[in-house]
PLY file of the C-alpha trace (Angstrom):
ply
format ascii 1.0
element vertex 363
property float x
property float y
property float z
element edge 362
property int vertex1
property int vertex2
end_header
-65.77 -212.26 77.13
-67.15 -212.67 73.98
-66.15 -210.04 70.87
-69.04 -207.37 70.27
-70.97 -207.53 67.33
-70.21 -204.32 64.95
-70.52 -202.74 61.81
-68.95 -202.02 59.01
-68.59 -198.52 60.60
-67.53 -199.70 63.54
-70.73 -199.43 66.05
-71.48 -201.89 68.23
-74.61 -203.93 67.17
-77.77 -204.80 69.98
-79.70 -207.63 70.72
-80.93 -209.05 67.64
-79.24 -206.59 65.24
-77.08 -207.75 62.82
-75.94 -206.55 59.16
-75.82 -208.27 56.38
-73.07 -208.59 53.53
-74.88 -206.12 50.84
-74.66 -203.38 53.86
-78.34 -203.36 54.69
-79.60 -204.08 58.46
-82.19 -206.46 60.02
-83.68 -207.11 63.57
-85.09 -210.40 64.28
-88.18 -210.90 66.98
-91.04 -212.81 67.89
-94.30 -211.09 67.41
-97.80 -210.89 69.03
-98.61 -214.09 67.71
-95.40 -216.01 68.65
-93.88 -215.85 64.95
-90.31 -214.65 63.99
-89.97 -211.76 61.95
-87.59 -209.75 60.15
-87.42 -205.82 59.76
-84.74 -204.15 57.34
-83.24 -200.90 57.24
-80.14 -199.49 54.69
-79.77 -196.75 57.87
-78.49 -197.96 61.99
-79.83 -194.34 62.75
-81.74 -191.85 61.47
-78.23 -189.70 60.23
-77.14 -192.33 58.71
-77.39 -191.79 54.65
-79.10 -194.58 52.15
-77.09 -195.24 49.88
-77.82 -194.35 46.67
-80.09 -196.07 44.10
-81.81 -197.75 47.19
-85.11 -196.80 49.06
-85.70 -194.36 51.46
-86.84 -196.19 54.64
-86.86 -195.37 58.21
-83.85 -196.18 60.20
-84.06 -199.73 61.95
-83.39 -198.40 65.89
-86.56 -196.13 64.81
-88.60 -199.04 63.52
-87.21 -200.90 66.63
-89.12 -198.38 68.98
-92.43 -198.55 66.64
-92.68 -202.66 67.12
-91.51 -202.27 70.72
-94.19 -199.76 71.51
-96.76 -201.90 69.16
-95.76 -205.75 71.16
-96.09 -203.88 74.33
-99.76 -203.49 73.38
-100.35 -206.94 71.96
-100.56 -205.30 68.10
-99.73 -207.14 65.54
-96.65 -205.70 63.94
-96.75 -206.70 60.32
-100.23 -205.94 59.21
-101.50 -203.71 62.18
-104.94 -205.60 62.00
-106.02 -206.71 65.21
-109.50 -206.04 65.62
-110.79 -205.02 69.25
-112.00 -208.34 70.06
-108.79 -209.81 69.71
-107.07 -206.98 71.55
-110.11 -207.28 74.36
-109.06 -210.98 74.57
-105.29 -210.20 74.94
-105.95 -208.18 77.55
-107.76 -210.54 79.31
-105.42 -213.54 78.38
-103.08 -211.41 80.87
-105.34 -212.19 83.88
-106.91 -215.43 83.42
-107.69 -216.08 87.14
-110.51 -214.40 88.01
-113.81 -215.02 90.12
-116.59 -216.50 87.87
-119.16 -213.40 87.92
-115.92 -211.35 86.30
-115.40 -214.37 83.95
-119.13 -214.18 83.24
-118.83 -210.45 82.44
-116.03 -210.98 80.34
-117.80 -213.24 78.20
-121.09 -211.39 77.90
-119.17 -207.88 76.80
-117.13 -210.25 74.15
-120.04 -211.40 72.69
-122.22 -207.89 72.33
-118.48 -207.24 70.66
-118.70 -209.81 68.47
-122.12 -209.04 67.03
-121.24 -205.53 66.53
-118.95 -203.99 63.57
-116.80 -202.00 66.46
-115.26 -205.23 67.82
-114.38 -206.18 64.57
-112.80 -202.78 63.62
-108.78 -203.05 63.13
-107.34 -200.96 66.33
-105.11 -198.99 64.10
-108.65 -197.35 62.53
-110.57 -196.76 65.23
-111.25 -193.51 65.56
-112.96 -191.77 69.11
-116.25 -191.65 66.96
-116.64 -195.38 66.54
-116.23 -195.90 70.12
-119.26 -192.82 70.69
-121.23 -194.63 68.11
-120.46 -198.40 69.75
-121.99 -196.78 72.94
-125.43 -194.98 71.38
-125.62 -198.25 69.23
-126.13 -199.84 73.03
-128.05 -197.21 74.37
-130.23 -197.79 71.64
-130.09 -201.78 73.00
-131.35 -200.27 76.13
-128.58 -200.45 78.07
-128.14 -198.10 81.09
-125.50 -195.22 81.25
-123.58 -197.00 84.23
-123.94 -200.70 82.03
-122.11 -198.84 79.36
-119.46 -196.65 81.78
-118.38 -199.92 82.87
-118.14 -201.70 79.44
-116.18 -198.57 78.23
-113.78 -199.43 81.36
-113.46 -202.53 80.21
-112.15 -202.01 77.13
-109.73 -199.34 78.89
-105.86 -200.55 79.65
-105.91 -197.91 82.58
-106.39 -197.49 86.37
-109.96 -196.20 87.30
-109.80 -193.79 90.01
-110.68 -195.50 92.60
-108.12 -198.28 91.61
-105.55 -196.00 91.61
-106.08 -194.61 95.46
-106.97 -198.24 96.19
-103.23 -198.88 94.99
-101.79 -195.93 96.83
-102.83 -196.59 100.20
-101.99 -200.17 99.82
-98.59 -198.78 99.15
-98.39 -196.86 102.23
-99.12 -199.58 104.45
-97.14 -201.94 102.82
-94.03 -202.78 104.55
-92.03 -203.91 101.20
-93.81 -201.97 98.46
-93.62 -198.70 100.90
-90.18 -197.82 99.10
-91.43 -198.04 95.91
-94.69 -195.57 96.19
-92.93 -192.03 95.26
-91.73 -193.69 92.02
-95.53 -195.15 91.87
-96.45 -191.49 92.46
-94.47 -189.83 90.03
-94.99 -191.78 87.11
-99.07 -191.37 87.96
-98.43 -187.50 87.92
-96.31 -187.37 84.40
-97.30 -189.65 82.16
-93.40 -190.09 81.54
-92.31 -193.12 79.23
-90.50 -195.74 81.70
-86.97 -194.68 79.87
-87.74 -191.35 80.38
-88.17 -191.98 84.38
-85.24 -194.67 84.54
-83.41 -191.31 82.72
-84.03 -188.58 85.59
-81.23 -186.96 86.77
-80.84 -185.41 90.30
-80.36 -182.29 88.43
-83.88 -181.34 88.90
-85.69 -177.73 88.33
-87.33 -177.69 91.76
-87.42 -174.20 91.18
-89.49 -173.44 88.18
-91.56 -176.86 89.02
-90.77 -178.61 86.33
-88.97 -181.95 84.80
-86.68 -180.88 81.40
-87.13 -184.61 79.11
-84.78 -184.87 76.10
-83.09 -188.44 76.56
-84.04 -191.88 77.55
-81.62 -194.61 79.81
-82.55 -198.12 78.64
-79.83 -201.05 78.98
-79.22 -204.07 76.86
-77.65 -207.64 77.64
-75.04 -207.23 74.81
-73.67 -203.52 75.29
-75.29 -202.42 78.81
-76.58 -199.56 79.45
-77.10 -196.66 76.97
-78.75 -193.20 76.11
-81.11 -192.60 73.22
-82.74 -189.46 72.32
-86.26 -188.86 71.69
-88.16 -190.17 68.44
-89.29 -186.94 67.60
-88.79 -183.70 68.39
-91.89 -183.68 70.12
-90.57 -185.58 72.91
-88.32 -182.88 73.88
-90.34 -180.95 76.47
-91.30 -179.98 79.99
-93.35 -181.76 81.99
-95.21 -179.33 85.27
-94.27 -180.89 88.75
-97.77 -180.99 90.69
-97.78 -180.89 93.91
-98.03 -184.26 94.72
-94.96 -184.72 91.96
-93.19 -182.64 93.92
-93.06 -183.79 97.02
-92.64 -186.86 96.31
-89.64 -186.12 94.39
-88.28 -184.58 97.21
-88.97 -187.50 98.87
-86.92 -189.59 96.24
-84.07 -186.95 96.65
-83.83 -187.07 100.23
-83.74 -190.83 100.61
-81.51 -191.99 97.62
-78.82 -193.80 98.51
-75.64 -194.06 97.31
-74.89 -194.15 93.67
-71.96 -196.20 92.22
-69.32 -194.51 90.36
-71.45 -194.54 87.03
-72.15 -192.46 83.69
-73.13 -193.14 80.28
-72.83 -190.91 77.14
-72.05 -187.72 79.69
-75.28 -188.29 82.29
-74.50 -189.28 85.26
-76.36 -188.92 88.98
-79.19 -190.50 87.95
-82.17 -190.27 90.23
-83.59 -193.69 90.77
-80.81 -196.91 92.22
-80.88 -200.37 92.47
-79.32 -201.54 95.63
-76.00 -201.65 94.01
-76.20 -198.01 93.54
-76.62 -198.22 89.86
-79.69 -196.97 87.81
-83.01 -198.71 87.60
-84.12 -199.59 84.03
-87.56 -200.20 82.49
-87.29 -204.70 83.91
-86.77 -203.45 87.22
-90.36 -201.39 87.08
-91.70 -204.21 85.49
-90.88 -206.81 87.53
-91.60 -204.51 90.61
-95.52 -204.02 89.72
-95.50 -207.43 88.98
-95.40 -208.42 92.55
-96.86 -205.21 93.69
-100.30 -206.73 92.03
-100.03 -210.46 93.06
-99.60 -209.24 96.51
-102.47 -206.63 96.34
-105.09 -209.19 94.87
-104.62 -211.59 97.37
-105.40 -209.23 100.44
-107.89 -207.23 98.69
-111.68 -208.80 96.99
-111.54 -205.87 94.34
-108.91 -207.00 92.21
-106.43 -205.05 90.14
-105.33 -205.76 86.43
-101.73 -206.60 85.26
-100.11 -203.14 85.58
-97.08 -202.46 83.44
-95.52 -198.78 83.38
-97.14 -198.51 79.97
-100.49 -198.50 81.76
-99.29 -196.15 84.36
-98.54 -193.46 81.76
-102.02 -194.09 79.92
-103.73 -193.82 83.62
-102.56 -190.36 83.55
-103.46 -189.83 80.03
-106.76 -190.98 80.20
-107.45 -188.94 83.36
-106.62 -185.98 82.15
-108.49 -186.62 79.00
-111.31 -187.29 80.91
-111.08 -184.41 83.18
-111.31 -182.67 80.02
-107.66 -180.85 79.39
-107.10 -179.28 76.42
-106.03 -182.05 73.63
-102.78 -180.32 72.54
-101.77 -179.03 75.79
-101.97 -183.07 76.58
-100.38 -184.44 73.40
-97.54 -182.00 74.48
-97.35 -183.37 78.07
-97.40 -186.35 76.73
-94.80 -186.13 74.33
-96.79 -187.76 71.17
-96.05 -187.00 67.53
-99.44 -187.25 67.12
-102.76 -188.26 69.50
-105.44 -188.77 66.92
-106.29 -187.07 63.52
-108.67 -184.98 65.65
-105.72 -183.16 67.47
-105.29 -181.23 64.57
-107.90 -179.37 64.52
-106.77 -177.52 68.05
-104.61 -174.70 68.60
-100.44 -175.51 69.33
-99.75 -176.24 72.69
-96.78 -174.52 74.55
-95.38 -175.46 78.13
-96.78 -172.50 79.60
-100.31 -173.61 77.76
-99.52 -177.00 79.22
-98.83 -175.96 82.55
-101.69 -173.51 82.89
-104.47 -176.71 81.85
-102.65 -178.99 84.50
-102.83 -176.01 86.94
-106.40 -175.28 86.23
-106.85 -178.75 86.55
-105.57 -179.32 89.75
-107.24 -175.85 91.46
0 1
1 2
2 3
3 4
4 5
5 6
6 7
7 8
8 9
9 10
10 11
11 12
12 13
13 14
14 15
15 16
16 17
17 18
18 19
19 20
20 21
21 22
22 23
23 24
24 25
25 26
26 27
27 28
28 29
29 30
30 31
31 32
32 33
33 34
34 35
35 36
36 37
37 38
38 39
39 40
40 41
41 42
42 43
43 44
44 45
45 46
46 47
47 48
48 49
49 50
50 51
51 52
52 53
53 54
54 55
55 56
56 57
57 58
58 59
59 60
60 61
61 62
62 63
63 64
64 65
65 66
66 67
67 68
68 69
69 70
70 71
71 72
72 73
73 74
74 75
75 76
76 77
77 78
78 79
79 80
80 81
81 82
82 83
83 84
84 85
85 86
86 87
87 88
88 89
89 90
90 91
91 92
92 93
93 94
94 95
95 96
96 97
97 98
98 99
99 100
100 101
101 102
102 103
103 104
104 105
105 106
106 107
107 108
108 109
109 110
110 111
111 112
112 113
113 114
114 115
115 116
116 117
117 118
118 119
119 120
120 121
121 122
122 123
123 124
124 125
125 126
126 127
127 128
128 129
129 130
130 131
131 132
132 133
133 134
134 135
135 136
136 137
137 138
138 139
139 140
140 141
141 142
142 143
143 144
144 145
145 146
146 147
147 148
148 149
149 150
150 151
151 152
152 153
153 154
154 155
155 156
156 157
157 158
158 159
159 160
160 161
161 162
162 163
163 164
164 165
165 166
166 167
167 168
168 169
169 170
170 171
171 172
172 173
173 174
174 175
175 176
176 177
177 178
178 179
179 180
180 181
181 182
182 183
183 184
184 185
185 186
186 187
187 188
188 189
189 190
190 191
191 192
192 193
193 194
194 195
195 196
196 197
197 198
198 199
199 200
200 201
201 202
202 203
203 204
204 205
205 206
206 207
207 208
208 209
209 210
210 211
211 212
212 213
213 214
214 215
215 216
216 217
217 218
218 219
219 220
220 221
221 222
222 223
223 224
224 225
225 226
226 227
227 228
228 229
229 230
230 231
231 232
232 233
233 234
234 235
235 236
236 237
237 238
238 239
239 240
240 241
241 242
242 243
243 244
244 245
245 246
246 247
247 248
248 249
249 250
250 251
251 252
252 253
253 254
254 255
255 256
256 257
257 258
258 259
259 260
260 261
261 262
262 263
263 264
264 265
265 266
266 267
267 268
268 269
269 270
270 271
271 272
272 273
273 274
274 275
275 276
276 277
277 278
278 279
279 280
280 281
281 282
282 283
283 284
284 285
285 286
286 287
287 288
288 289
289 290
290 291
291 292
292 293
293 294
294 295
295 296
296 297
297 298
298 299
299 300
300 301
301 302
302 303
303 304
304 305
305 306
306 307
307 308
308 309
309 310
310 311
311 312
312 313
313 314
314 315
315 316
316 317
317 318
318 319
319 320
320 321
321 322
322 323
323 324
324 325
325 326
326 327
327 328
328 329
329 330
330 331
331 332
332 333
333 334
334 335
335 336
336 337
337 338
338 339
339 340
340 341
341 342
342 343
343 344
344 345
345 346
346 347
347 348
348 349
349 350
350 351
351 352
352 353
353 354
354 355
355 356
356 357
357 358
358 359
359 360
360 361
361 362
């Protein structure tokens, strides 16, 4: 086996990490557009100190996580200026077999884009005004309410309701994806990051209802798996177990088999196994949906876009958003830093706050 990469402290280096001879750090990757690009740090970590007469910049694992987060969502990384047009096309780049009246549709909400200054807008300043002013500009147009729901829709990288009981029941009857509809369930009914599922414990609070996040479980081909901690403080919270949440996580509990003799940076038991009996990570989930939707749209006319477990999370965001919860209460569920400039403007949000919009929610 080959020698791990370290550095000069010692640490074992990641995928694409390295350090160079002055002591500063880089990551290489390929970005949206299929370019490689290089990121630099003086700091690994965030306690790491830079040393001194050089700039103060944030530590490359944390820029890591920023241009992970941003390629997940087809952004470009280095100047953040992707308009909506070019994230609309992205998104449909991902599903290019389609029927021709949804081809057709595509097309004709591209080009109303195209002629108006929202689908040129950079995605990293749109704000939720320009999207209320897009759709008065095509009321104005004389376009109808339900024209306009379903453009909005469009434009959305989320389940619609009905897609989302659609997928559900599909589950249920399913002889192979069966198995997989608690998980399906769960991450619906939290909103949790995929490392923050793959990093559930069987040491759950069934009794207060709720699901304690402060770490993440990812895995890499050089070192295996490891633990990181939240970004920010704010993703450090408690998340209310529903109902539905609940059960199914019961469900999970009862029916998980048996683990291998496994732990990583003092967790162990962790909730959701392979077949081997070790722990899932965020390419099992993906690859998982991945078939989940192939099969899916070849039994059913109403077809369902490429799910990831990014859009699974947003689903739940943007139905709860919809349903009209209280914007702090949901950037706390959610564990964000920050939701939009807007959020600032409301109250702070608490976990009992939290808990008492998803209850009122759900009654």
């Amino acid at each position: 086996m080959s020698e791990k990469r370290r550095d000069n402290k010692g640490r074992i280096l990641r995928t694409r990490e390295s350090q160079r001879k002055d002591g500063r750090y880089a990551y290489k990757y390929i970005d949206a557009f299929g370019k490689q690009q290089f990121v630099y740090s003086w700091k690994l970590v965030a306690t790491d100190k830079t040393p001194a007469g050089k700039r103060e910049l944030p530590a490359l694992r944390d820029k890591i996580k920023e241009i992970s987060r941003d390629l997940e969502d087809g952004i470009d990384t280095i100047s953040k200026k992707m308009t909506v047009c070019q994230l609309y096309a992205k998104q449909n780049g991902l599903r290019k077999n389609v029927k021709h009246g949804t081809k057709k549709g595509r097309d004709y909400l591209m080009g109303l884009l195209q002629d108006d200054p929202f689908g040129m807008k950079s995605i990293d300043a749109v704000k939720q005004s320009d999207a209320k002013e897009w759709a008065i500009r095509m009321s104005e147009k004389g376009f109808a309410f339900q024209t306009i729901s379903n453009f909005k829709r469009s434009l959305k990288a989320a389940l619609t309701a009905k897609q989302e009981e659609s997928l559900l029941a599909f589950m249920e009857q399913d002889t192979v994806y069966r198995k997989y509809r608690d998980e399906v369930i769960i991450l619906l009914g939290t909103g949790l990051r995929i490392s923050e599922f793959c990093g559930l414990t069987t040491a759950l609070d069934f009794k207060n209802r709720q699901i304690n996040v402060d770490h993440q479980l990812l895995r890499d081909a050089d070192i295996g798996y490891y633990i990181e901690t939240p970004k920010t403080k704010n993703g450090i919270r408690q998340i209310p177990m529903s109902e539905e949440v609940y059960q199914a996580l019961k469900r999970v509990l009862k029916n998980r088999g048996n683990a291998a003799p496994f732990s990583v940076e003092g967790y162990k038991n962790f909730l959701f196994l392979k077949n081997d009996g070790m722990p899932k990570v965020s390419a099992n989930y993906d690859s998982m949906l991945k078939g989940l939707v192939k099969k899916y749209n070849k039994q059913n006319k109403e077809q369902l876009p490429n799910i990831t477990p990014h859009i699974l999370r947003h689903t739940f965001c943007t139905r709860l958003a919809n349903a009209g919860m209280n914007p702090k209460a949901l950037q706390y569920i959610m564990g964000h830093a920050n939701i939009t400039m807007a959020l600032n403007y409301y109250a702070h949000a608490t976990y009992d706050s939290a808990k008492a919009e998803m209850e009122r929610l759900a009654a």
